[in-house]
N, C-alpha and C positions, 0 to 999 in steps of 0.2 A: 285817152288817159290809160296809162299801167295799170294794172292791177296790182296790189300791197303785194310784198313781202312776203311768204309760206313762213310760219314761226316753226315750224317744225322741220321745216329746211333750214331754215334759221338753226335752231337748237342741234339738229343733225353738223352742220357746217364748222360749229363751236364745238362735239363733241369729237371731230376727227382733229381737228387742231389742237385740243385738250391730251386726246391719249397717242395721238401721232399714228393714229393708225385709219384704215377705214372696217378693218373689222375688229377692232376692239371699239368703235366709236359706234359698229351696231351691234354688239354685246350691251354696251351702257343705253342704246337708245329704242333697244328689245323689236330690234329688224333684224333680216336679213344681210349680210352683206352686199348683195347685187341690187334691194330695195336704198340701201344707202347711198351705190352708184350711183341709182339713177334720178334720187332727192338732187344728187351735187351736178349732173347733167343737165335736171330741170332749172334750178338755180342756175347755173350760167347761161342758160340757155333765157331766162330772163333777163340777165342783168347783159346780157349781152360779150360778156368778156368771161375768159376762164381766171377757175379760181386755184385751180392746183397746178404745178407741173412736174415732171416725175423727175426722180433725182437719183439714180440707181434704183434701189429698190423700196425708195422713200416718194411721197410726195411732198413738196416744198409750197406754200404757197407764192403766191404771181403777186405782184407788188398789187393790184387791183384784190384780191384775197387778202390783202394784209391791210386793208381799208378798208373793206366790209366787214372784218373782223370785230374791229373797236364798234361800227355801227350795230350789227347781230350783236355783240354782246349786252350793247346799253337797250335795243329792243327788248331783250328777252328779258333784264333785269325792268323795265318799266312794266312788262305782261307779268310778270309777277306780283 
C-alpha cells in the first residue's frame, strides 16, 4: 500500500499553479525555492508521472498535473 498524499506538497503544487511561478509559489508558501523544487520532485516521484514541463521559460503542466490539480485542490479544501 502507498503511502497518502504530502498536503504540503499538495498546497506547494497548487501554489506554483496559482502564481505561475515556482518562486513566487515559495515566497507564498515561506520556503526556499530549491525546497519547492524538490517538494515537486518528491511529488512526482510518488505519483509516478511528471507534473510540469518546461515551456520556454515557463512551466506548463503535463495533462497527468492537470488531474492532480482538481484532486489537490478539493484535498486541501476538505483539510481545511
Amino acid at each position: 500500500m502507498k503511502a497518502p498524499l504530502d498536503l504540503d506538497q499538495l498546497q506547494t503544487f497548487v501554489s506554483i499553479v496559482d502564481t505561475g511561478s515556482f518562486t513566487r509559489a515559495a515566497e507564498e508558501v515561506h520556503r526556499t525555492q530549491s525546497a519547492v523544487s524538490m517538494q515537486m520532485r518528491r511529488l512526482e516521484e510518488r505519483i509516478g508521472k511528471p507534473l510540469f514541463e518546461k515551456d520556454g521559460r515557463t512551466n506548463r503542466l503535463t495533462e497527468d498535473g492537470d488531474r492532480l490539480l482538481s484532486y489537490a485542490r478539493r484535498l486541501l479544501f476538505l483539510n481545511r
